[in-house]
Every structure is written in C-alpha cells, then in structure tokens.
C-alpha positions in Angstrom: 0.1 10.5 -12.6 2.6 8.4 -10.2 5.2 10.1 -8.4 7.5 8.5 -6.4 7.2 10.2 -2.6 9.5 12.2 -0.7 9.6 13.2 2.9 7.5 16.4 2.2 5.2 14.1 1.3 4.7 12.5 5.1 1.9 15.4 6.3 -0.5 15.0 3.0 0.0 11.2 2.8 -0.7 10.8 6.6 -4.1 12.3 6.0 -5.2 10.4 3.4 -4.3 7.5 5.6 -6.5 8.8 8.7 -9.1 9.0 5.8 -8.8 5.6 5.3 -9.0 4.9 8.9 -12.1 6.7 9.3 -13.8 4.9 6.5 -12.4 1.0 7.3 -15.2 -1.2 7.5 -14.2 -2.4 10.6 -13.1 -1.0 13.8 -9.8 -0.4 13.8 -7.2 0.3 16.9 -6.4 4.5 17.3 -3.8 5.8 15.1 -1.0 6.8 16.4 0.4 9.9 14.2 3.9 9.3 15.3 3.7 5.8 14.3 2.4 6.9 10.9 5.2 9.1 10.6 7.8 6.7 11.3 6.9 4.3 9.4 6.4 6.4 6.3 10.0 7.6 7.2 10.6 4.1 7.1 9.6 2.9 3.8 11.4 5.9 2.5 14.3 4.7 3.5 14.1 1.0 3.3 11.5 1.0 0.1 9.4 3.5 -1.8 6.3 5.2 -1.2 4.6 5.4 -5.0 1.8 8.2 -5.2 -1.2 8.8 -7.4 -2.1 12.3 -8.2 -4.8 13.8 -9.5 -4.6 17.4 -10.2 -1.5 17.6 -7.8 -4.1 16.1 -5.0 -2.6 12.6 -3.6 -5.9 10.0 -4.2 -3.3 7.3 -3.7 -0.8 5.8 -2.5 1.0 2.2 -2.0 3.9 2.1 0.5 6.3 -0.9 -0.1 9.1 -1.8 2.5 11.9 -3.9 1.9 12.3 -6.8 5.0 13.7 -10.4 5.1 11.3 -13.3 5.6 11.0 -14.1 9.4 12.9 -17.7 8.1 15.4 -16.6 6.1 17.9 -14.3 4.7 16.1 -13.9 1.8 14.7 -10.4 1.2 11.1 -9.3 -0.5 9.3 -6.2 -1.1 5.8 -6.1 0.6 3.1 -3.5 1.0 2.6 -1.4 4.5 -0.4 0.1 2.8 -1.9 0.4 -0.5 -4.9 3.0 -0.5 -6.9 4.9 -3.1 -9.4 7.5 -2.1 -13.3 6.3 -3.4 -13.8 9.1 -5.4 -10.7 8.0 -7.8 -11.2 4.1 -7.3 -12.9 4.3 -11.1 -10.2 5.5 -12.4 -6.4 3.6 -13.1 -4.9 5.0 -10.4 -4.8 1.6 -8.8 -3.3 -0.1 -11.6 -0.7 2.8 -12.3 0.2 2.3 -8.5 0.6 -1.2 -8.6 2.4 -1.4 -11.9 5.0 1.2 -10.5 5.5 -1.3 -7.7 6.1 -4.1 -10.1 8.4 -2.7 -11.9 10.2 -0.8 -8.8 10.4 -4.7 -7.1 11.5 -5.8 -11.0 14.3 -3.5 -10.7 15.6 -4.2 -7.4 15.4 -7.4 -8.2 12.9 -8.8 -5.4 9.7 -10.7 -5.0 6.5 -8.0 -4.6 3.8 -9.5 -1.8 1.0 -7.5 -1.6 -1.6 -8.2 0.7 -5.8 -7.8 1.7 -6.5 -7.0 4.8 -10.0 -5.2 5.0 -12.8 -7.2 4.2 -14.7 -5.8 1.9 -14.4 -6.6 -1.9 -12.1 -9.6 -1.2 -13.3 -11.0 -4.5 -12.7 -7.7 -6.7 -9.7 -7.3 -5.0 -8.5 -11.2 -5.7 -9.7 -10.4 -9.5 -8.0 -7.1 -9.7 -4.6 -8.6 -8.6 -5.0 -11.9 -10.7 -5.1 -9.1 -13.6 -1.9 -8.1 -12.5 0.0 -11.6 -13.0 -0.4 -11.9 -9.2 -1.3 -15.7 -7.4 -3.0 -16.0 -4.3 -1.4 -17.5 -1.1 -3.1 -17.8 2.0 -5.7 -15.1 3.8 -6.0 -13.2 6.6 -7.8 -14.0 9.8 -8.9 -12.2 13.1 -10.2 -12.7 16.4 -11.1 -9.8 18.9 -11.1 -6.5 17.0 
C-alpha cells in the first residue's frame, strides 16, 4: 500500500534511511539526524514524501521536493531519496512508489527527475525506469569519497 507521509512519519522514515546508510555500497559521509529531519520537514512542506507499507511497516519510501532549476524560473519535482528495504525489493513496492510520484508530479503540473546515485544495479535501475516512460540524461560522477 502507498500512503502519502505526514510528519509522524519523520522518526520511522528516518530509520529506514540510516538503514540505507548502513547498507550503501560505498562509504558514505555520517548522517546527520537533524539534517534528516529537516529535510524530511522539508519535502513535506515543499513536495510529498510517498510511503510503501507492508503490514503497516514502512519498506519504502521516495521523497520528492519541489525547487527551481539553478537557470531558471522554471520549477520541477525531483527526488531527495527513493529507498526500498531488500527484503521488499521483489515485490511492486517500487513501482507503486514511483507511479504515485508520477501522477503526484502529473497533478501539480511539473516535470518528475529522478535520479541514481549508488552504484550498484545502474543497469536494472536504467531498465526499471525506462519501464516507467522515463529517458535518461546524463550520470553521476565522484571523486574523493
């Protein structure tokens, strides 16, 4: 099931995220749980947190906010995270989350820009959002972590 989140929701979202943190397959910078907070608080307010539940346990989540392009005026919906936990990553939670967001971007009448940034199945990842009427632009590269 997909929920839309509310700010109850902050504590038991914020853990699944340090669960994804944990299990990144890269080293990641500490988490700051204030930061987490606030910019959950954030895409409350300026977007929508969608959740997937199974048996009222959050196994997902994707966290849009709403921002202008750095060049323009122009405003687009983009993800701050989209996570689902392994054990459900079988199931259509992913879809269900991501079709949400469509139709949540469809109805406020903005672009959707989702994006891959951990490495690892870049290639079911690109199939899984070519699926989803979605076109690729551009990657993601780092230096230093």
């Amino acid at each position: 099931m997909i929920v839309a989140a509310k700010e109850a929701d902050i504590p038991a979202i914020g853990a699944l995220l340090m669960q994804m943190h944990r299990t990144a397959p890269m080293k990641l910078p500490p988490v700051n749980p204030h930061r987490v907070e606030a910019s959950l608080r954030g895409c409350l307010q300026e977007g929508r947190i969608f959740l997937g539940l199974k048996v009222q346990r959050i196994v997902g989540v994707l966290a849009l906010q709403e921002c202008p392009h750095w060049y323009s005026n122009e405003k687009f919906l983009g993800d701050l995270v989209f996570y689902v936990d392994a054990g459900s990553r079988t199931s259509r939670i992913a879809s269900h989350l991501l079709r949400a967001a469509t139709e949540y971007a469809t109805m406020r009448g903005l672009p959707l820009m989702m994006a891959v940034v951990h490495g690892e199945d870049v290639v079911r990842k690109d199939h899984f959002y070519a699926r989803h009427g979605f076109q690729r632009v551009g990657g993601v590269y780092t230096r230093g972590f």
